[in-house]
Every structure is written in C-alpha cells, then in structure tokens.
C-alpha positions in Angstrom: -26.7 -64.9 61.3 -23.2 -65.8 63.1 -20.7 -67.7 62.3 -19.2 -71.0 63.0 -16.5 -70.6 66.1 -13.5 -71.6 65.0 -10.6 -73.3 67.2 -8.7 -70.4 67.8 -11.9 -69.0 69.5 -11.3 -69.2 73.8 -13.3 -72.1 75.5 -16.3 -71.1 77.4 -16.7 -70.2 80.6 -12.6 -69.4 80.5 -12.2 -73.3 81.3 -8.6 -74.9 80.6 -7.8 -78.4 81.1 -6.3 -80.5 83.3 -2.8 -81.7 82.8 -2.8 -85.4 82.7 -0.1 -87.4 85.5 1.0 -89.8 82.9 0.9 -90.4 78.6 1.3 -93.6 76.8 3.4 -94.0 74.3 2.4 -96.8 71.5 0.6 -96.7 68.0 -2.2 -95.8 70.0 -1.9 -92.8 71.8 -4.5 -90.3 70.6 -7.0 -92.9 71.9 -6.1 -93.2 75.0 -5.2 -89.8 75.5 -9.1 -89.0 74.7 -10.2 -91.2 77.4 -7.3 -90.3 79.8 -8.1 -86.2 79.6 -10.4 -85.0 82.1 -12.1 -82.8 80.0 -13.2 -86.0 77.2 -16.1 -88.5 78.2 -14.7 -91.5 79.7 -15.1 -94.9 77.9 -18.3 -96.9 77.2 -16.0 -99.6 79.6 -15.0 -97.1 82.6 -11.5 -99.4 81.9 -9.1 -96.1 83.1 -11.5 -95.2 85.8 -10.8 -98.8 87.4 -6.8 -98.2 86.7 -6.7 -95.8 89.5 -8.5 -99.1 91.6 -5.7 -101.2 91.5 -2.5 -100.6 93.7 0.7 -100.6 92.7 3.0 -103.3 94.1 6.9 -103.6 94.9 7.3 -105.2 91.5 10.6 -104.6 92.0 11.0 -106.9 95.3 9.4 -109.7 93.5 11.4 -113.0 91.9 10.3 -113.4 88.2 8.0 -116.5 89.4 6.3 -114.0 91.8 6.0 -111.6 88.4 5.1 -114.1 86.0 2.2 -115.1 88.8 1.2 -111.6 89.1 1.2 -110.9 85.7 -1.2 -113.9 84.7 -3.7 -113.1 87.5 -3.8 -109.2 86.1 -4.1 -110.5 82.5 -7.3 -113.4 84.0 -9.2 -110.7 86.2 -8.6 -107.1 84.7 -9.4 -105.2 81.4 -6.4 -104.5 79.0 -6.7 -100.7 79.9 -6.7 -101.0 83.7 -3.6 -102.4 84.3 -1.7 -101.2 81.3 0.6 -99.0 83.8 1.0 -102.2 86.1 2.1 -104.8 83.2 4.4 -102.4 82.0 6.3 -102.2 85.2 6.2 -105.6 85.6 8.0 -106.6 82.1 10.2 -104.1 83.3 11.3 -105.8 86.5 11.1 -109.1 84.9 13.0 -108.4 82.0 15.9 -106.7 84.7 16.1 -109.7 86.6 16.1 -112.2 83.2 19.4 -111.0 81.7 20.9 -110.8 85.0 20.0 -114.3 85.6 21.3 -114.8 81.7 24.9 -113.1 82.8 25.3 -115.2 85.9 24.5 -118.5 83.4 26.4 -117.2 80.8 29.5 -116.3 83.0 29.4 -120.2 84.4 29.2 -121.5 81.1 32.7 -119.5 80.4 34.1 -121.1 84.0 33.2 -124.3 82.6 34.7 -123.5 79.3 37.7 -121.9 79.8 36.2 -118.3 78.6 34.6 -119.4 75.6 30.7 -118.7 75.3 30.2 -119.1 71.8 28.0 -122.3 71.9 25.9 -120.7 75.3 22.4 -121.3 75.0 20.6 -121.7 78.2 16.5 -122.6 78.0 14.2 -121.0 80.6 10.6 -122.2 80.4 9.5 -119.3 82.6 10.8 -116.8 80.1 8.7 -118.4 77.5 5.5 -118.5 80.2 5.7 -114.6 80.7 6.2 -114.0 76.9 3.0 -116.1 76.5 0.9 -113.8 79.0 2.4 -110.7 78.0 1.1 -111.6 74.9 -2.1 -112.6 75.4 -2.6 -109.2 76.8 -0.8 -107.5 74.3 -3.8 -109.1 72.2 -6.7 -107.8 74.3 -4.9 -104.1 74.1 -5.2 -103.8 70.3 -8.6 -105.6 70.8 -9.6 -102.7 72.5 -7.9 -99.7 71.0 -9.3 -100.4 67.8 -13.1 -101.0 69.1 -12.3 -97.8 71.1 -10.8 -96.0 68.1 -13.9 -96.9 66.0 -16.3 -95.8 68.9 -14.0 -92.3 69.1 -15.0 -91.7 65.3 -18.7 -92.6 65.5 -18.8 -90.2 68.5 -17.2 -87.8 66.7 -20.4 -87.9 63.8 -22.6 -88.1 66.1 -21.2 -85.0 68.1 -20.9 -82.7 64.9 -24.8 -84.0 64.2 -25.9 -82.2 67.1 -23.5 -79.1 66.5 -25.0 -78.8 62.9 -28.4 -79.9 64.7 -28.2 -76.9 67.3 -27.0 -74.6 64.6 -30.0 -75.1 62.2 -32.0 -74.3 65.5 -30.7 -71.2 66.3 -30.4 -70.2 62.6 -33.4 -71.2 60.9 -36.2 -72.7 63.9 -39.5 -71.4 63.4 -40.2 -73.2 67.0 -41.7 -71.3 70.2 -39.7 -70.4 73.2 -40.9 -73.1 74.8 -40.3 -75.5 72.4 -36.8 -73.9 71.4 -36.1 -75.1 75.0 -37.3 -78.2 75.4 -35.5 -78.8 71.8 -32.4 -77.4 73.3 -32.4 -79.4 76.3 -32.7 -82.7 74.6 -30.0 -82.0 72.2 -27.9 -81.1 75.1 -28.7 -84.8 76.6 -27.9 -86.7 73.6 -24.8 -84.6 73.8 -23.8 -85.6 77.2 -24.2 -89.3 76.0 -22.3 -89.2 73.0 -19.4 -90.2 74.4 -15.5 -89.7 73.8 -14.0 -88.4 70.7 -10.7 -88.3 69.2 -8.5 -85.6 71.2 -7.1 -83.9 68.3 -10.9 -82.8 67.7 -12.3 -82.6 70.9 -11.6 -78.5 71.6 -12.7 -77.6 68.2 -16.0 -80.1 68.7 -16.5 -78.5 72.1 -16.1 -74.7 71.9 -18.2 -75.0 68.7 -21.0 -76.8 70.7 -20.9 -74.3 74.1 -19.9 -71.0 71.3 -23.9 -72.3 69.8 -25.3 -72.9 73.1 -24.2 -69.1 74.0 -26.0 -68.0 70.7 -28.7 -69.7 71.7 -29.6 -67.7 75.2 -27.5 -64.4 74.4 -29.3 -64.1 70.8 -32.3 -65.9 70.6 -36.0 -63.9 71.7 -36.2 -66.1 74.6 -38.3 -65.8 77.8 -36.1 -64.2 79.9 -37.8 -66.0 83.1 -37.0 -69.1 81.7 -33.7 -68.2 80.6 -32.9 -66.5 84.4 -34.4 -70.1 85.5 -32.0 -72.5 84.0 -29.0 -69.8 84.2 -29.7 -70.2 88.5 -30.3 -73.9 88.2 -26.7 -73.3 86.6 -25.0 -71.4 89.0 -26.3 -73.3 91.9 -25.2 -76.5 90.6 -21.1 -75.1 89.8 -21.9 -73.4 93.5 -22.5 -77.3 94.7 -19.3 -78.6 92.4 -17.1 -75.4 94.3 -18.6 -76.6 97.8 -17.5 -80.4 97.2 -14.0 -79.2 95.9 -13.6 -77.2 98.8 -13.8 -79.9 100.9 -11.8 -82.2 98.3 -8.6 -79.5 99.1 -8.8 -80.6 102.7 -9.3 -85.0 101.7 -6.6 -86.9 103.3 -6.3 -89.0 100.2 -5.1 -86.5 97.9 -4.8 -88.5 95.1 -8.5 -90.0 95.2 -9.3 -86.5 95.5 -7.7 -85.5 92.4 -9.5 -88.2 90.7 -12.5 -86.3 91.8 -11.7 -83.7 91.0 -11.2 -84.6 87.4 -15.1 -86.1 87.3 -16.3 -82.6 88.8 -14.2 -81.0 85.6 -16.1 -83.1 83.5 -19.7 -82.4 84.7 -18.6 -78.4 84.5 -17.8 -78.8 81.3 -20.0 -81.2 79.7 -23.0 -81.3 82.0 -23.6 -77.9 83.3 -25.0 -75.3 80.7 -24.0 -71.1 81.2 -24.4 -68.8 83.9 -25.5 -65.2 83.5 -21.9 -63.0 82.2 -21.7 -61.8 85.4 -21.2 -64.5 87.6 -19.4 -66.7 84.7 -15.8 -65.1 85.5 -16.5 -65.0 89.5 -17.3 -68.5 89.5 -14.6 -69.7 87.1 -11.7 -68.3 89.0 -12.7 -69.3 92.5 -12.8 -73.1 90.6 -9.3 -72.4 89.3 -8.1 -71.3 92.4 -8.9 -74.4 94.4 -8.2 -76.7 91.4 -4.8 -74.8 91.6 -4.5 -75.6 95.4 -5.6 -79.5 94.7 -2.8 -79.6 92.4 0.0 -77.8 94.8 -1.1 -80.8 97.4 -0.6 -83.2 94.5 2.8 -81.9 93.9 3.8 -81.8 97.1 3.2 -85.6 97.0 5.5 -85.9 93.7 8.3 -84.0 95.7 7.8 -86.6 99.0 7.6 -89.3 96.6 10.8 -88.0 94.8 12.6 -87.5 98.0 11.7 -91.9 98.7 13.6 -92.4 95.3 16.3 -89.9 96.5 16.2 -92.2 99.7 16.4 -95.4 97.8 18.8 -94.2 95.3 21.0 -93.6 98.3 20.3 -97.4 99.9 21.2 -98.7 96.2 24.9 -97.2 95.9 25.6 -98.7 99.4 24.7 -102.1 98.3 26.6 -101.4 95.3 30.0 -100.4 97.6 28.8 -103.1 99.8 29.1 -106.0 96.7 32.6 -103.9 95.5 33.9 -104.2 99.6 33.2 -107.8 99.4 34.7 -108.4 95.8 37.9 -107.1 96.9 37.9 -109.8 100.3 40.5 -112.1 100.2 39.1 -115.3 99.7 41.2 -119.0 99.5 39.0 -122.1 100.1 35.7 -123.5 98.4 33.5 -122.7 101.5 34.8 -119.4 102.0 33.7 -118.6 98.4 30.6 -120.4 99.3 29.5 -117.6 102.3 30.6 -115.3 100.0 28.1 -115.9 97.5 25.5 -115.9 99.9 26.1 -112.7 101.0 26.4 -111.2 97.5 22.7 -113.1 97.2 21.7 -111.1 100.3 23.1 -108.2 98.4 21.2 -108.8 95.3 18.0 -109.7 97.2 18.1 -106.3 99.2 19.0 -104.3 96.0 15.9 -105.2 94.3 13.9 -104.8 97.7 14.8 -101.2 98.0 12.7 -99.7 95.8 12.4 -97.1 92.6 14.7 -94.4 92.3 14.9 -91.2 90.3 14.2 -92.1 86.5 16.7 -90.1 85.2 19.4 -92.3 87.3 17.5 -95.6 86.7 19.3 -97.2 84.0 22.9 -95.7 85.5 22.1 -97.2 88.8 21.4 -100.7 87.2 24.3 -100.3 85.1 26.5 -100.1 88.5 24.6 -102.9 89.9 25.5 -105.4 87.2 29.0 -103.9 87.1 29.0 -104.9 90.7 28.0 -108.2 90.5 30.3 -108.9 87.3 33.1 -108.2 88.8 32.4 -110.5 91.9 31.8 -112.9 89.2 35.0 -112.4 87.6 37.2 -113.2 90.8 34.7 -116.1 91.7 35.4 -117.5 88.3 39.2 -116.7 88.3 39.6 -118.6 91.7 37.0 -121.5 90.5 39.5 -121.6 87.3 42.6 -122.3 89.7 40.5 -124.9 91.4 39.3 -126.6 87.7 43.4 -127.3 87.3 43.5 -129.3 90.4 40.1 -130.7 89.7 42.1 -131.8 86.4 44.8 -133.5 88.3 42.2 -135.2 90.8 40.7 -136.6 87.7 44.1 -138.0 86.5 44.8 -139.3 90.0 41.2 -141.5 90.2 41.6 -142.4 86.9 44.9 -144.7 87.6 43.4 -146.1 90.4 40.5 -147.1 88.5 42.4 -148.6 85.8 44.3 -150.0 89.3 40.9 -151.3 90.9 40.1 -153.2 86.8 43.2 -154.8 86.6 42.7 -156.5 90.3 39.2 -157.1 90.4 39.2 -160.8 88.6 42.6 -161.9 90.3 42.4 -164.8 92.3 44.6 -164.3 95.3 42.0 -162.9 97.9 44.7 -162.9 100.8 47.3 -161.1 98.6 44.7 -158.7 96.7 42.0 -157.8 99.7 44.2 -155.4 101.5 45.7 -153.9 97.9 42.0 -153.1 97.2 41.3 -151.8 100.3 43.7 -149.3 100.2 42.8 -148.3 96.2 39.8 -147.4 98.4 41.3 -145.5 100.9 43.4 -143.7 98.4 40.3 -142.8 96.7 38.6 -141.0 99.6 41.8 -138.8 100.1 41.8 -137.1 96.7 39.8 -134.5 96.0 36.7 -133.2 93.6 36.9 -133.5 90.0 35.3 -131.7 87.2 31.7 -132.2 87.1 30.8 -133.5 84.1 33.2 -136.3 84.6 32.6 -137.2 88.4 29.2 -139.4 88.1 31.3 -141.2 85.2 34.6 -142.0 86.9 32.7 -142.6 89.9 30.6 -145.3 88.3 33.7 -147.0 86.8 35.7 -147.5 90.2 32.2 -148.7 92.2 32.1 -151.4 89.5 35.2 -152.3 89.4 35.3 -152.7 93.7 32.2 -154.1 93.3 33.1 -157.2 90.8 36.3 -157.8 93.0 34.3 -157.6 96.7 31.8 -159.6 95.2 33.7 -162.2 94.3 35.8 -162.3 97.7 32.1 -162.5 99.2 31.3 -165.3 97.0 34.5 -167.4 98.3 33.7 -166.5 101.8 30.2 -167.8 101.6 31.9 -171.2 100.3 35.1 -171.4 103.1 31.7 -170.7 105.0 29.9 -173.7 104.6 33.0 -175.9 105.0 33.7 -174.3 108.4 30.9 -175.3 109.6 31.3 -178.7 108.9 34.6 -178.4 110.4 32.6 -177.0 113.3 30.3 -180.6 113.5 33.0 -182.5 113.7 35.3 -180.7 116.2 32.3 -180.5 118.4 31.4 -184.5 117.5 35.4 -185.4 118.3 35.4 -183.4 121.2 32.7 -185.4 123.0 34.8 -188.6 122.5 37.9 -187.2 123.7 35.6 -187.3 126.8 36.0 -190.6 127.5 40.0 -190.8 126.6 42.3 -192.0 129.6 46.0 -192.4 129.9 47.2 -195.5 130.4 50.4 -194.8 132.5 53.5 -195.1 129.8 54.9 -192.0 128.7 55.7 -192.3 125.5 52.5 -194.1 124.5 50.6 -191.7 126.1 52.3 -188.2 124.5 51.6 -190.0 121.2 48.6 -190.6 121.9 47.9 -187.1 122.7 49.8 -185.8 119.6 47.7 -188.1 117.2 44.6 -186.5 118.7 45.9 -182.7 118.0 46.8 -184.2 113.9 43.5 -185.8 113.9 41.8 -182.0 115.6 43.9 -180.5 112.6 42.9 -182.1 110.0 38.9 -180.9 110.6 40.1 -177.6 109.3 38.9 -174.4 110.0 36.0 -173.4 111.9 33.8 -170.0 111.6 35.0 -167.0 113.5 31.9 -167.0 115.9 32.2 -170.7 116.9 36.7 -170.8 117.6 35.4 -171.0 121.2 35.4 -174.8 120.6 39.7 -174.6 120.2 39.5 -173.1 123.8 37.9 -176.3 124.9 40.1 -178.4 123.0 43.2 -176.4 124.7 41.9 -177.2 128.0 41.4 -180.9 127.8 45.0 -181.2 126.1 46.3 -178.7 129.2 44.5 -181.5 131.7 46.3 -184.2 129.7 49.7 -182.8 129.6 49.3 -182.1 133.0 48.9 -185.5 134.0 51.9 -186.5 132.2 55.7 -186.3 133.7 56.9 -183.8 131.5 59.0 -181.3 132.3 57.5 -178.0 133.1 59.3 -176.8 129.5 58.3 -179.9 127.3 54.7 -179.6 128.5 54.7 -175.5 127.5 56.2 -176.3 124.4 53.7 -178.9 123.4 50.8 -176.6 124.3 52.5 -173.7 122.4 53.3 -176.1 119.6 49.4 -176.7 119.0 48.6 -173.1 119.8 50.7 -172.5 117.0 48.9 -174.8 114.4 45.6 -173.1 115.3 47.2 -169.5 114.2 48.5 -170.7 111.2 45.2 -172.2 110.1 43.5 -168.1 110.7 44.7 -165.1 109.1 48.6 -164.2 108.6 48.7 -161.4 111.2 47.7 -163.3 113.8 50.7 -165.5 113.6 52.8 -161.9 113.2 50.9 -160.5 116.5 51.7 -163.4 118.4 55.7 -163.2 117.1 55.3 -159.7 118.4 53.9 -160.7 121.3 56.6 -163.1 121.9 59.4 -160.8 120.9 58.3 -158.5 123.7 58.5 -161.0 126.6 61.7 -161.5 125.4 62.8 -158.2 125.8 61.0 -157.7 129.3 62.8 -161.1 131.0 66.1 -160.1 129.5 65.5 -155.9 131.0 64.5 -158.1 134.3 67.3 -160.3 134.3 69.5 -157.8 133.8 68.5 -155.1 136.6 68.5 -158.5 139.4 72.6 -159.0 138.1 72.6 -155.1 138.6 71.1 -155.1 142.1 73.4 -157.4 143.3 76.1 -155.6 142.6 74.8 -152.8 145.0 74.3 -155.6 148.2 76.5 -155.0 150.7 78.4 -158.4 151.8 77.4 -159.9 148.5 79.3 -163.3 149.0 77.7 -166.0 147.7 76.1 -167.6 151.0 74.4 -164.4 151.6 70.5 -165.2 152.5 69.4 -162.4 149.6 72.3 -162.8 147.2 71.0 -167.1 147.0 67.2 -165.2 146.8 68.5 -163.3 143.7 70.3 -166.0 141.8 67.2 -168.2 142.1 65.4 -165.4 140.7 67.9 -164.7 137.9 68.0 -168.6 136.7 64.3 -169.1 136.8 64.1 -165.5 134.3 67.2 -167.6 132.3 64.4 -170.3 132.0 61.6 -168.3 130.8 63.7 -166.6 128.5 65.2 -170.1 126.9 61.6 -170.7 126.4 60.6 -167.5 125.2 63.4 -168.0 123.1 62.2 -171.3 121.7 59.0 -170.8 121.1 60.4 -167.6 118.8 62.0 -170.0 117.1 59.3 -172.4 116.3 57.3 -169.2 114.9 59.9 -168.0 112.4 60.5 -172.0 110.9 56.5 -171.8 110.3 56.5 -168.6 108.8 59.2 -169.3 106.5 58.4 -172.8 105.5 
C-alpha cells in the first residue's frame, strides 16, 4: 500500500506554473489569486476571463467628468472582477486631477484672503458622484469575494472527496479492470468540474490527485491494452495542445495568445490524464520550450511598452521646463496674465494627454508637475495681490462718488445739477475694477442713485413737455393772424406795433425742440416788416438781433455763450480786415487822397468800421442779458 504524496513531492508530468502579469493587493488576495493562476479552475462567473475583454483607455487624458462617466458605465454593464484593474486606474487619475483642482481653489482662496486659508472649504458635487460609484462597486467586490471565497472552500471538500474517493479505489476496490476504469474516469470528471480552490492548497490538492492517478495505471493489474489506449488518446491530445501553441508562438496578437496559452495550461493539467514514462519528459519540455518562447515575445512587449513610458516620461519633463520657462516670463497687465494662463492650461491639458510613465518615477514626475504649476501660481497670485491694492483704491474712489451721486440725486436745480451728474458718470467709467465681492454692491448703489436723480429730471421734462406744446398751439394760432397785419405808414406807430407783437410772441413761452422751426417763420415775417420800415440799416439789425436774442435766452445757457462766441469772433475777423486795408494802403504808390483806389479803400475801411460798431453792439446787448 503507498502512501499519501505529500507537497514536497514534484508535480506530475514535471509541470510548473505560469507566472501571473499582475497580483492584487486587498483583504482578498488568496481568492483572486486562485482564479487568476493558470494552473486553478477559472470561476463559476468566467469574471477574470472577460477582464482581458475590455481595453484599457487613456484614463489619464480624460477630465474627471469624462472619469466619473466612465466609471459609472463600467460599474452599470460589467462584473466587479472584470474591471477591477480599470476602476483602479481610474480613481487613480481622478483622484490626481481632484487635489490639483483643490490646490488651484485653495491657492485663490489665499489671493482673495491675503494668504490665509484656514476657513477654505470648497464643495464639489462631482467628488461626491465618484465616491458614490466607487462605492457602489466597492460593494459588489466584497459581494463577490466572499460568494467566491465560500465556493473556493466547498471546492476544496469536494476535491479532497474524490482524492480520498480515488485512494479507497486503488487501495481497497474489489472492482474489475473494466470497472476500475470506468470508476476512474468518472471521478476524473467530477474532478475537472469541481472548480477553483484556495491557492495556498491547490499544489498539495493537485499532486496528491495526479501522484493517485499514477498509482492507479503504474500499480494497479490493469489491462495493459486499455491502459496503452487511453495513455495514446493522452499523448495525442498534449501532441494537439503542442501543435496549437506552435502556432500561438507565431499569433500577431501576443497577448491574446498568451491568454491561450494559459487555457491550453489548464486543460494539460487538469484535463489530460498520463502518458507512457517515456514520452512524459519528451513531451513536457518541448511544451516548456515554446511556453518559454511565448513568454520571451511577451517580454519583448513589456520592454516596447517600457520604452513608450521612457518616451512619455521624456514629453512630461519638457512640459514641466515648459510651465518653469513660462513662470519666469515677465508679465505686467491683466490680459497678459490672462494668455498666460491659457497656455499653462494648454500645458496641463498636454501633461495629462501624454501618457503613463515608468512606475518607479510616477509619483516624482507628478511631484514636479504640481511644483510646476505652484509656482506659476505663486507669481500669478503675487501680481494679482499688487492689483487687489489698486482694486482697494478703485473701491475708495467709486465709493465717494456714490456718496457724491446720493447727495445730488433729490436736488432740485436740474440746470445746475444735470451736467454735475453727468460727469459723476463719466468719472465713474474712468476708474478701474474693484474687488469682487464688493463690485455688484457698489455697483447697485451708484445705478440707484443716477437712477432716482435721471428719473426725476425725466419726470420734469415730460411736464416742460406738455406746456411746450401748448406754447407750440398758440405760436402757430398767432402766427396765422400776424398774416393779415399791415403797416399803416407812421413810423413810430408802426415799430411799436411790431415790438408789441415780439412781447406778445414771448410771452407763449417755449416750444419743443422738434417744432422751433415755427421761430424761423416768425423771424421772417418780422425781417419783411422791418424791411418795410425806414430804419436805418443798423436800427433794423439790431431789432432783429434784439429778438433773436430773447429766443436764446428762453433755450439752454450755452446757446446764448455760443452765440457770444460767435460774435466775439466776427469781431476779431473785421478788426484783422480793417486793419490789413489801413496796411495796404500804406504800400500804394501815389497814395494821396484823391487816388481812384486809395477812395476804394477808405470806403471799404468805413463800411468794416460799421460792421464792427455793430458787432460791437450786439456784444454788448449779450453780456447785459447774461448778467442781469
């Protein structure tokens, strides 16, 4: 009778296993390594099969809303175990880009707070989103490890069942050959379905399984044909598994091929019985030695892979001097700073865009990256903090003028105040920003304050309004009977008639803007009248110009000061005219006073002497109006 094989026994057929790409590190480890080694049954689920199904995306490349997207539709459409390797890098990535964001908030709260950040507390309802999925498949995780971990145990009773089974046949059957066999084979199916089994037992459970097997055919009376018969069906089915990993070594898609290749392990080890001694080695080795060259292509796709990072860890530190270079650029106005944080966006953007890097430099490189962007912070915020001091003294400035614009806006005088407020206004526009959380306040003051005051002026307006036009009726009604007015010959009754008619046009008052056309034809019917009268040339102006003048004063103040102006200027262009004629003169040759051109001149010079009296007195009549 032999013994139990014990584990430090070889495993059968010389087989080794298969060195897993990855591990997991979490409370649950031995479970999933079970499922995960090539040489352990896969899962009632097939969940790490499907892991290899789903590819990897730029996680890195992607804005946390991108993440937090991704993220829910992996948690909504896959199991727990299929994308385990794909949520981990995305809490990664998003978790990066969070306290970045955080920094950037945090260092704007110390710009707005002179440096302090001690009551910072910024709320981002994405955060709490991704927490909420990340959970949810945190949850269906454990779910499964512990159904998985209880299925691992009952496998494992079920497997030792049918070791101790097998044993008590080879030990103690009283069965035929044939029987034996047929017994045999049937254990050996149950055993293919009993599924995985914790991994710290699975070499012990195995080589104790295949060491009784062996017994079985090298001890047992069997019929040697029927033994010779299942040890060919053997070797012909590991000669098929050789044949299809012979081609595997030359698949394009090494890594599906290695995924293969894995299954093909599996059914050698757990599906396939022995092969006679002497083919057992022969066939063993050749399987090593393409599993070996399977593997060399696999690593030669590590070392390309390794050589990207190499290439991206190389992109990364010239962002990183790029975001230093531009840190250090002299930078002096708002909107300079402006393009300057849209190219250290750019920066940032192409940073994340570029891909993973060596591991062992992955938390060095991001260290430098931050550093980066910190410091651009820091001389952002130092210049922003210059600009707060002016913002300060903008704030100080708008705040007199809206105590300014309050202290106006119920005062009565409208001629007086309109152009004070006016120019509050204009002031206004010429100072510059203020602190934010004070502009939409101060703002709100000064509008109301304008607004109380213009409303008001609009208020009056709308009243002078109505009475203009009433003026209006009745200038236009008066002007029709002045129609039928005649003169009747005699001077003096006639000017006073006329002069009654320009009190009695006076006293209508004002019209509206639009409608002073009707003084025009007022001017010319009194122009007609004084025409018809025998006064002289200067009387007649001066009566014109005398009613001219009441129609300014009734109208705004600078019109009267334009037509001062106006007057002042003719005065100065007869005297310049008067006096290059008395210069010319002097340069006539023969200039006696009977000369033909010398008489021409001197007419010339006493008719400018004329205007310029009445220039003179019409100036005058302006500056008594003004200062009465």
């Amino acid at each position: 009778m032999l013994e139990e094989k014990n584990d430090n026994l070889p495993q059968a057929d010389g087989q080794e296993e298969i060195i897993q790409e990855e591990t997991v590190q979490d409370e649950n480890q031995s479970a999933v390594e079970a499922i995960e080694n090539s040489n352990a049954e896969e899962s009632e689920d097939d969940s790490i099969g499907e892991a290899h199904n789903i590819p990897m995306k730029n996680y890195e490349a992607m804005s946390m809303d991108e993440l937090t997207d991704e993220l829910n539709r992996l948690v909504s459409q896959e199991k727990a175990m299929a994308i385990r390797n794909h949520v981990e890098e995305i809490r990664k990535e998003f978790m990066a880009k969070y306290h970045h964001f955080i920094d950037e908030k945090r260092d704007e709260y110390s710009h707005e707070n002179n440096g302090d950040t001690t009551g910072f507390d910024y709320h981002f309802p994405l955060k709490n989103k991704f927490d909420s999925i990340y959970n949810e498949y945190r949850d269906h995780k454990n779910q499964y490890f512990k159904q998985l971990q209880n299925n691992l145990n009952a496998n494992l009773k079920t497997r030792l069942s049918l070791i101790e089974e097998l044993k008590n046949l080879v030990d103690n059957s009283d069965e035929t050959i044939q029987d034996a066999l047929k017994h045999v084979n049937d254990i050996r199916e149950r055993w293919k379905k009993a599924g995985a089994i914790p991994r710290d037992k699975y070499n012990h459970v195995w080589n104790n399984f295949h060491f009784h097997i062996e017994r079985f055919y090298d001890h047992l009376h069997l019929d040697r044909e029927a033994r010779d018969l299942d040890f060919k069906h053997n070797y012909e089915q590991k000669q098929k598994i050789i044949a299809r990993v012979e081609e595997l070594v030359n698949e394009a898609d090494v890594s599906k091929a290695f995924r293969e290749l894995q299954s093909l392990h599996k059914i050698w080890k757990e599906e396939i019985g022995p092969v006679s001694k002497e083919h057992r080695e022969e066939l063993w080795n050749r399987f090593s030695e393409l599993t070996r060259q399977l593997h060399d292509k696999r690593e030669a796709l590590f070392v390309k892979a390794k050589e990207l990072e190499v290439a991206n860890l190389a992109k990364k530190k010239e962002i990183i001097a790029q975001i230093d270079a531009v840190s250090h650029e002299e930078v002096t106005s708002h909107s300079q700073w402006q393009g300057q944080i849209e190219k250290i966006e750019a920066l940032r953007n192409a940073f994340f865009q570029a891909g993973k890097v060596p591991i062992e430099v992955n938390e060095e490189i991001w260290a430098a990256f931050k550093e980066a962007v910190r410091n651009f912070n820091a001389q952002k915020n130092a210049f922003y903090k210059d600009i707060k001091k002016d913002q300060q003294e903008n704030l100080n400035k708008k705040l007199a003028l809206v105590e300014k614009a309050k202290s106006l806006m119920n005062n009565e005088d409208f001629n007086a105040t309109t152009p004070i407020m006016k120019q509050i206004q204009e002031d206004w526009k010429k100072i510059g920003h203020v602190p934010r959380k004070y502009s939409d306040a101060v703002w709100k003051d000064f509008k109301e304050a304008c607004n109380h005051y213009f409303d008001r002026l609009h208020a009056k307006r709308n009243e002078s309004s109505a009475e203009e036009n009433e003026a209006f009726e009745k200038k236009k009604d008066y002007l029709e009977s002045l129609k039928e007015f005649q003169l009747v010959g005699e001077h003096k009754t006639d000017l006073d008639a006329i002069k009654k008619h320009i009190e009695t046009w006076k006293s209508f008052g004002k019209v509206p803007h639009n409608k002073r056309h009707i003084e025009g034809k007022f001017n010319k019917i009194l122009d007609a009248l004084f025409d018809k009268l025998s006064l002289s040339k200067k009387d007649a102006e001066m009566a014109k110009f005398s009613n001219r003048l009441g129609q300014l004063a009734e109208g705004d103040e600078r019109q009267l000061q334009n037509e001062q102006l106006f007057i002042m200027r003719k005065i100065d262009e007869v005297q310049n005219e008067i006096f290059q004629l008395e210069n010319n003169i002097q340069f006539i040759s023969n200039a006696k006073a009977d000369n033909p051109l010398v008489k021409e001149v001197n007419k010339s010079i006493d008719r400018h002497k004329d205007e310029l009296k009445l220039w003179k007195e019409k100036l005058k009549q302006i500056r008594s109006l003004k200062q009465e």
